[in-house]
C-alpha positions in Angstrom: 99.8 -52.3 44.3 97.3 -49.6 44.7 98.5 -47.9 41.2 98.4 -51.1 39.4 94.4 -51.8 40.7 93.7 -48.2 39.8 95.6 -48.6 36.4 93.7 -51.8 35.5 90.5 -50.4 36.0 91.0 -46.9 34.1 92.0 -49.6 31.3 88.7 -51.9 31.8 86.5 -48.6 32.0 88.0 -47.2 28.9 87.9 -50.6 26.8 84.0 -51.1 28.3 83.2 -47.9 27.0 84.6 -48.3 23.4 83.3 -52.1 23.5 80.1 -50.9 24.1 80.4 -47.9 22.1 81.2 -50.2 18.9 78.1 -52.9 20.0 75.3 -51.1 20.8 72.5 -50.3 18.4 72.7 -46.7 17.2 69.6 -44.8 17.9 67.4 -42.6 15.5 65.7 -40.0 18.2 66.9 -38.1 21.1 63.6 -37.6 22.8 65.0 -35.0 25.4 67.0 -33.2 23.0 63.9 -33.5 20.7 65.9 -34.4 17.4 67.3 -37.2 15.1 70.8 -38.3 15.8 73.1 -38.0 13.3 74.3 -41.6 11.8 77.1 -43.4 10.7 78.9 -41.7 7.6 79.1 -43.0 4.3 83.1 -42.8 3.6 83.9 -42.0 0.4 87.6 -40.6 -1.5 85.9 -37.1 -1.9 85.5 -37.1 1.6 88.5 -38.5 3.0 90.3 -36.0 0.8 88.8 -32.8 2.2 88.5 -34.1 5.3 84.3 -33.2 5.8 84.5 -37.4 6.8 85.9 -36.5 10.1 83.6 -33.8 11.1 80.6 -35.9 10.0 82.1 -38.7 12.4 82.8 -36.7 15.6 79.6 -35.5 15.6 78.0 -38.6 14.8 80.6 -40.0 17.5 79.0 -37.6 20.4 75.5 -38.4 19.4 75.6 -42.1 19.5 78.0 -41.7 22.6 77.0 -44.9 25.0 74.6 -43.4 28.1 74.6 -39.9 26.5 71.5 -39.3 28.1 72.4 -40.1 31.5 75.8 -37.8 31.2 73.7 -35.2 30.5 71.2 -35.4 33.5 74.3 -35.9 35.2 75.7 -33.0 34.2 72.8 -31.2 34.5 72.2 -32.3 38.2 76.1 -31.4 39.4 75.7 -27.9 37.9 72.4 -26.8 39.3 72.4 -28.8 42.7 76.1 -29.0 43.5 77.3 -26.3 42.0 74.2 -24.1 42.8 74.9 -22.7 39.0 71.6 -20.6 38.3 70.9 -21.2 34.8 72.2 -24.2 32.6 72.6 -23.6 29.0 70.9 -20.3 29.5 67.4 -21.8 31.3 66.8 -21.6 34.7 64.6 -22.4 36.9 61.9 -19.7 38.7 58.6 -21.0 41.1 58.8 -24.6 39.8 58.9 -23.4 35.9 62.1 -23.5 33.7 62.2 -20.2 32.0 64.6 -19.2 29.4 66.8 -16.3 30.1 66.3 -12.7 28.0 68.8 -10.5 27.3 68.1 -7.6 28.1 66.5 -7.9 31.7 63.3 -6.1 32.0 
């Protein structure tokens, strides 16, 4: 009984995420990232052919990804408070300032 409540749930999360995924408006901006998200591509035979329609959709599949945001933080937050990684994505932080990391040290 316990596998078939954790099965049915795995599905419902799963189906959630794609229903919500296909519903929700996509957005123009990522204001943390500081950049326009990519959008929806126009599908055409030239690109089916050489395939570039399937790159342009996975990456406009991760941007427009359904509480991308909040992964992130959450990601962010494991890493550095969790994990006690020092630097994420090369930054870290030093006396209450993030600073980027410089290679070569100094």
């Amino acid at each position: 009984m316990k596998n078939k409540i954790l099965t049915v749930s795995f599905i419902i999360m799963i189906v959630g995420m794609f229903m919500l995924n296909i519903f929700i408006k996509d957005r123009d901006l990522s204001y943390s990232e500081r950049r326009h998200l990519t959008k929806f591509p126009s599908i055409t035979i030239n690109g089916l052919m050489d395939g570039s329609i399937s790159d342009e959709f996975e990456n406009y599949s991760t941007d427009q990804f359904v509480f991308r945001e909040n992964f992130i933080k959450l990601k962010a937050y494991i890493q550095h408070f969790i994990l006690k990684k020092q630097d994420i994505n090369g930054l870290f932080i030093e006396d209450g300032n993030i600073v980027k990391m410089e290679y070569p040290f100094k």
